[in-house]
N, C-alpha and C positions, 0 to 999 in steps of 0.2 A: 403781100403777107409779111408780118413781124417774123423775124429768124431769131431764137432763141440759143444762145451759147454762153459756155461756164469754160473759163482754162483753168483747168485742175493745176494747182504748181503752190508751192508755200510763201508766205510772205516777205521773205529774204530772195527770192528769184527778180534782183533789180538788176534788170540788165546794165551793161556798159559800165561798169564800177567795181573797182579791184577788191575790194572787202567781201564782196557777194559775186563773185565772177564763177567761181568751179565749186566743184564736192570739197575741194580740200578747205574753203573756208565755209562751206553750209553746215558743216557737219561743229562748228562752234555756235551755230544759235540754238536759240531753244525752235521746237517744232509746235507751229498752230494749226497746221494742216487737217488735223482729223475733227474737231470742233468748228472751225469754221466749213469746212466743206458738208458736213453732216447739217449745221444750218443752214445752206442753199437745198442742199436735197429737200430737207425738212419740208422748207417753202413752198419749194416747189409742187410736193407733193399733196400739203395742204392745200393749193391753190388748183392741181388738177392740171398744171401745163409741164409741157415738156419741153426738150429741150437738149441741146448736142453738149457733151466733155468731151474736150481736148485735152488730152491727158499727159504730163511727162512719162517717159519711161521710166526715171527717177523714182518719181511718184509710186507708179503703177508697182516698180521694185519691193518699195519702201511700204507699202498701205496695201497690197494686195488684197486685202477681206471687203475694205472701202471700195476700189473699187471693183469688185466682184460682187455688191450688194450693187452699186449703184447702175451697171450694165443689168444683173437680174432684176430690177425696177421697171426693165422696158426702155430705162436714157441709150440713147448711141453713143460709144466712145469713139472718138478719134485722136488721133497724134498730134503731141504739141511739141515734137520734137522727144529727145532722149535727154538730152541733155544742159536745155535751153541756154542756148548759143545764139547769135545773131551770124543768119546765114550767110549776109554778104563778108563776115569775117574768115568763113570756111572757103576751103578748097570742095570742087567735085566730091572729091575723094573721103575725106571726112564727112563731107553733109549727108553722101549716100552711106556710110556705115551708120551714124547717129539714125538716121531715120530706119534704116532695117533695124537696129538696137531696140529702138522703141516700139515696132510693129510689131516684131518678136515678143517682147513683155506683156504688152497689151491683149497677144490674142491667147497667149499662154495660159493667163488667167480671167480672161471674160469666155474664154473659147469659140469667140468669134472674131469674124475677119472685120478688119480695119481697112475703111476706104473713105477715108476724111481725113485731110491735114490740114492745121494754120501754124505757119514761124512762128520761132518769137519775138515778139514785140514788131507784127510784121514786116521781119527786117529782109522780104524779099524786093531787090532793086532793079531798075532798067539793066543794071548790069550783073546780074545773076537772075537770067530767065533761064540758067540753063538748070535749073531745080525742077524746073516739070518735068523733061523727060525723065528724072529720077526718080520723081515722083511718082508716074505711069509707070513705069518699069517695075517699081515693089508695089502694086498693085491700087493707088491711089486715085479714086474717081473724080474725089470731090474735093477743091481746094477753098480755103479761107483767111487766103495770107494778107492778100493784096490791100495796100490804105495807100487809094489811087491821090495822095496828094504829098507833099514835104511833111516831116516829122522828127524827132529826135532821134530814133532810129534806123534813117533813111526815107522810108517811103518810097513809094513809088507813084510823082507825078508825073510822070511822061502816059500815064495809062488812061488816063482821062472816061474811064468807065465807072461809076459808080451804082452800077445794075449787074446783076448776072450777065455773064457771056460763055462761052466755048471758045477755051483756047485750044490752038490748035499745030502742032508742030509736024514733026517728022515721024509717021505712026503713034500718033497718040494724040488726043483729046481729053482735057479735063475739065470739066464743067468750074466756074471760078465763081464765087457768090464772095466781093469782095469788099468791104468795108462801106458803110453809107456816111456819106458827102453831099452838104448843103451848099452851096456857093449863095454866100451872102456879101453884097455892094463887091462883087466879081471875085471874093476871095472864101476857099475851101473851107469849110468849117465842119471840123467831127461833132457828131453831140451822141453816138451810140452804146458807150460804153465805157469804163474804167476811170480816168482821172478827168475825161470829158464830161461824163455823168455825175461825178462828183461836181464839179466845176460848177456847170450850168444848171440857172434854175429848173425846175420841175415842170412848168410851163411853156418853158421854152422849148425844154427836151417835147414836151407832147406837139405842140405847135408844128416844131421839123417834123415830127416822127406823122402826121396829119398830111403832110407834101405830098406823099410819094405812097404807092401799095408795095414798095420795098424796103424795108429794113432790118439791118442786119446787125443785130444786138450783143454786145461783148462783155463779162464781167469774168473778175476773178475773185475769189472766197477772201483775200484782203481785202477785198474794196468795202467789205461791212465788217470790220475788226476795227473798232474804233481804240483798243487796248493793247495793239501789235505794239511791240518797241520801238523806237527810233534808231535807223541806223545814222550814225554819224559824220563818218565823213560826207556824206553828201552833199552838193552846193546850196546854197539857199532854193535856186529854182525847181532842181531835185527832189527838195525836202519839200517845197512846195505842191510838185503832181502829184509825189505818192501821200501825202497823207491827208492831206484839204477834202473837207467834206465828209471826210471817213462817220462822223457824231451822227447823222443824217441820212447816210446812202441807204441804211436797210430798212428805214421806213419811205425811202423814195421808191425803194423797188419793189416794194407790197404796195406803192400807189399804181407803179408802172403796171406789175401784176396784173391788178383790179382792173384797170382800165383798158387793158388793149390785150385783143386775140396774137398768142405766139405756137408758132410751129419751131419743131427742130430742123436738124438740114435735110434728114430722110425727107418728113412729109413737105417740104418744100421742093426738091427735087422733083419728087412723084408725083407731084401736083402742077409742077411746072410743064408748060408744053415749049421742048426745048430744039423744035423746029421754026420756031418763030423768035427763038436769041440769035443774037448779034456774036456771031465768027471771027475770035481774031487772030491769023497767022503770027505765029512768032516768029 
């Protein structure tokens, strides 16, 4: 099955970079948030598929009507975090408040419970697996962090799973639906989502996505704002991911649409027989 997902968040949420790091400099852009997020819904809805948001609590703060239309649509909401932070930056102690923060907001105003999480910019690492029991403990089933290969924001190649699994710790199990990975001439290759989907042709993306009966699809409501601003200080290579391809992604993704069957993470889940996934103790 195609797995369908949107991270709700604004287009100045560029990780790793001091001009856009906290509230105290977000709150100097202008906001594109409601216009672009309202034309993924749109799409979506014209086209009849669904599909999971991952929502900041930020957001969820900030847009409360948006996303309370877009939960009473029948979309799943889940956590994209509260504050979008890269988790291997936090303590315990901070990443479990940020995440209660956000599950609080989120059910406040959809009035339902939250059991879906992905990091941001999946920045959970070999060395912060201790985020699932946190995870499990505020009541989180279903996880989507994991990009089982190296990245700019960590990654996690030590995981070498790029299918569904059960992980599994010390009282708790979360089912983990983690990023899809192509290994091409022995090396990782994303083509699911975001500045990888801008990147790479259209045929190429369909070709990978043709491999496997698993894929797990990632966009954010920048990724089709071909008219967002540039932020400045960023390196060339920087400036390079986030904005390349942007002229072209929203008619790639009414191709992608058209072409290929997508579920969200519910009816993948539910349809999954998860006695026959692969168990991995932490």
């Amino acid at each position: 099955m195609n797995v369908l997902t949107v991270d709700l968040e604004e287009w100045f949420h560029i990780l790793d970079n001091d001009s856009t790091r906290t509230e105290d400099e977000w709150v100097r852009f202008e906001s594109r948030f409601e216009e672009n997020a309202i034309r993924v819904v749109r799409i979506l809805q014209k086209k009849g598929v669904h599909a999971t948001f991952f929502v900041l609590g930020w957001i969820a703060r900030k847009y409360p009507d948006i996303i309370k239309e877009i939960s009473s649509l029948g979309y799943e909401i889940g956590s994209h975090s509260d504050m979008h932070q890269l988790v291997y930056k936090q303590s315990e102690k901070d990443f479990a408040r940020d995440l209660a923060n956000s599950i609080e907001s989120i059910e406040r105003i959809t009035g339902k419970r939250v059991r879906c999480y992905r990091a941001p910019g999946f920045s959970i690492t070999a060395d912060s697996k201790w985020v699932f029991p946190i995870l499990a403990s505020n009541g989180i089933e279903i996880d989507c962090s994991i990009f089982p290969a190296r990245r700019a924001h960590g990654g996690y190649k030590e995981f070498e799973h790029a299918k569904p699994v059960i992980l599994c710790g010390d009282g708790y199990e979360i089912k983990e639906l983690p990023i899809s990975i192509r290994n091409i001439l022995k090396l990782p290759i994303a083509y699911s989502g975001g500045g990888y989907f801008r990147l790479l042709p259209y045929k190429a993306i369909a070709s990978l996505m043709g491999q496997d009966d698993y894929n797990m699809m990632y966009f954010h409501p920048r990724d089709f704002d071909n008219n967002q601003p540039i932020i400045k200080d960023l390196s060339l290579i920087r400036r390079f991911k986030s904005y390349y391809g942007l002229r072209g992604a929203y008619r790639k993704f009414e191709r992608l649409l058209d072409s290929f069957d997508f579920v969200d993470v519910g009816q993948f889940v539910n349809e999954t027989n998860w006695n026959d996934v692969e168990r991995i103790h932490l």
